[in-house]
N, C-alpha and C positions, 0 to 999 in steps of 0.2 A: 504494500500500500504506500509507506515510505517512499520507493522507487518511482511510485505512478508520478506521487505529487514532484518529486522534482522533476521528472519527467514535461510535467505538464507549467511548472514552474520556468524550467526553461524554455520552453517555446512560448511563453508568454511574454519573456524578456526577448526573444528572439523577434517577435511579432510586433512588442512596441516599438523597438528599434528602426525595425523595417519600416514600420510607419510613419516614425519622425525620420527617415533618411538614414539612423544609424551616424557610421563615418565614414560610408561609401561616395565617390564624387562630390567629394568637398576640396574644392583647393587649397594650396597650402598658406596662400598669402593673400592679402587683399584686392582690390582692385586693380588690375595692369598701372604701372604709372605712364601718365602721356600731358603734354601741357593742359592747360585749363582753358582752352579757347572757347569752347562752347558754353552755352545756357543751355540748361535744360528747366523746365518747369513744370509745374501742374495746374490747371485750371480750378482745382480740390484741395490743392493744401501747400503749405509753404513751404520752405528749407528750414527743415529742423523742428517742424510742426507734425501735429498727429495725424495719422492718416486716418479716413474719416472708415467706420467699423463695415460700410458697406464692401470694400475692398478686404478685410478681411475674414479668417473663418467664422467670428462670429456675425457676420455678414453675408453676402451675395459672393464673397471670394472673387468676387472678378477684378480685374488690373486695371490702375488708374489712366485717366488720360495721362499722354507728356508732349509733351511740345518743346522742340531744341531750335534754337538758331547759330550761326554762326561756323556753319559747316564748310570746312577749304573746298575751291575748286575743285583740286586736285582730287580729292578723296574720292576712291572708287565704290567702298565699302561703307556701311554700318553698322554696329553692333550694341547692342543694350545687355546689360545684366542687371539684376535685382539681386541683392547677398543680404543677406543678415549676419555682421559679425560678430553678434552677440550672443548669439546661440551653442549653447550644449554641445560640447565635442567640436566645436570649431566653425567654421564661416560655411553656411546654409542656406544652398543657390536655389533660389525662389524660381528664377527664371533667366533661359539666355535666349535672344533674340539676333539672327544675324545673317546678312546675305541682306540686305535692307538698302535699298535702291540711294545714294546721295540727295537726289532731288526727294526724298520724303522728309516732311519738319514735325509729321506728328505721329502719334497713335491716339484712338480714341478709345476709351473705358472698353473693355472685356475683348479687347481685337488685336491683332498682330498689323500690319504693314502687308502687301499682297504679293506673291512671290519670296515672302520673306522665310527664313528657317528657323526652326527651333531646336536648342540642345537639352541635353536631358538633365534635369535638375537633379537635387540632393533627394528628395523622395523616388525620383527613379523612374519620373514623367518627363514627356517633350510638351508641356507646358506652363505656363503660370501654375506657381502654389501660393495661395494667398497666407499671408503673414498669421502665424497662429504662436505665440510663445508659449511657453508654458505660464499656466495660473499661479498667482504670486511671483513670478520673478519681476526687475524693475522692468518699465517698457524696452522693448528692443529699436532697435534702429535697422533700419531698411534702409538701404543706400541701393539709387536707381541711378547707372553710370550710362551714357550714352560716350560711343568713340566714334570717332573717322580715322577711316583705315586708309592706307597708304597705298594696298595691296588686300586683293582677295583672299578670304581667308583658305579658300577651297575646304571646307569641309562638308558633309552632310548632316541633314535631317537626324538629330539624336546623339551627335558628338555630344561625348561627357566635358563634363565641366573643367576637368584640368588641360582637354585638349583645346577648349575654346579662351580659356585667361591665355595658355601657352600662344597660342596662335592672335588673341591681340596686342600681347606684350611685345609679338616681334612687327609687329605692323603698324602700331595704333600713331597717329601724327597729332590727337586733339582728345579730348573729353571734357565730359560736362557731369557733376552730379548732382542729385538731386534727394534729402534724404527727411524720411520721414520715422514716426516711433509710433508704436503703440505695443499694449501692456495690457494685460488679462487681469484681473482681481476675481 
């Protein structure tokens, strides 16, 4: 009986891990560095303000608008990430966006960019996971980074997360961030 329960004890820890991500596809460092050329914004909330619970799981989970300006000529590429790097076992990728045409300045709430790709987050999906922290911790921060890329990234549909930082660390010529918090009680 002894044997069941742990038995059953661990695939329960196996199972929540799975669901928050675990420490699978989380990358090691923060945001690629790249100058600060860009704006990026929200129609919904400010830099360093709360994001509002609709965008989150205790919400509708769907992704906020953004809107960037200030994108080079040059730039062949786009790419978005959303991290949380305040989460549990290390930086917890909401969401990577990329293949996203120069000439685009926006996204609007719960949409991608047309033609554009998505990589596989930290839960183990190709798309948005809205921001969920655990109850009682302090609010988390959600940093939503837009680059221009110098160079295409050539990746596909479901690239993991360390293959996408890797690959705009070596490209990125500009970014913008944007970052918001929220907190569970």
């Amino acid at each position: 009986m002894r044997a069941i329960a742990t038995a059953l004890a661990a695939a329960g820890l196996a199972a929540a891990l799975a669901a928050c991500g675990g420490t699978e596809n989380r990358p090691s460092g923060g945001a690629p560095a790249a100058p600060e050329k860009l704006r990026l914004t929200s129609t919904d909330f400010t830099d360093g303000g709360t994001l509002p619970e609709r965008f989150t799981c205790d919400g509708d989970g769907t992704s906020p608008p953004l809107r960037w300006s200030g994108v080079p000529k040059d730039a062949t590429e786009l790419a978005l990430l959303v991290e949380d790097p305040d989460a549990p076992g290390g930086i917890f990728v909401h969401w990577t966006v990329f293949d996203i045409q120069p000439s685009v300045r926006s996204i609007d709430a719960g949409a991608k960019p047309p033609g554009s790709l998505e990589g596989t987050n930290t839960s183990g999906d190709d798309r948005y996971v809205a921001p969920c922290p655990p109850k009682g911790d302090d609010p988390h921060r959600y940093v939503f980074t837009i680059y221009a890329l110098k160079e295409d990234l050539a990746l596909e549909e479901g690239a993991q997360a360390n293959e996408i930082h890797s690959a705009i660390a070596a490209a990125a010529a500009a970014r913008g961030q944007l970052t918001g918090t929220f907190g569970r009680r």
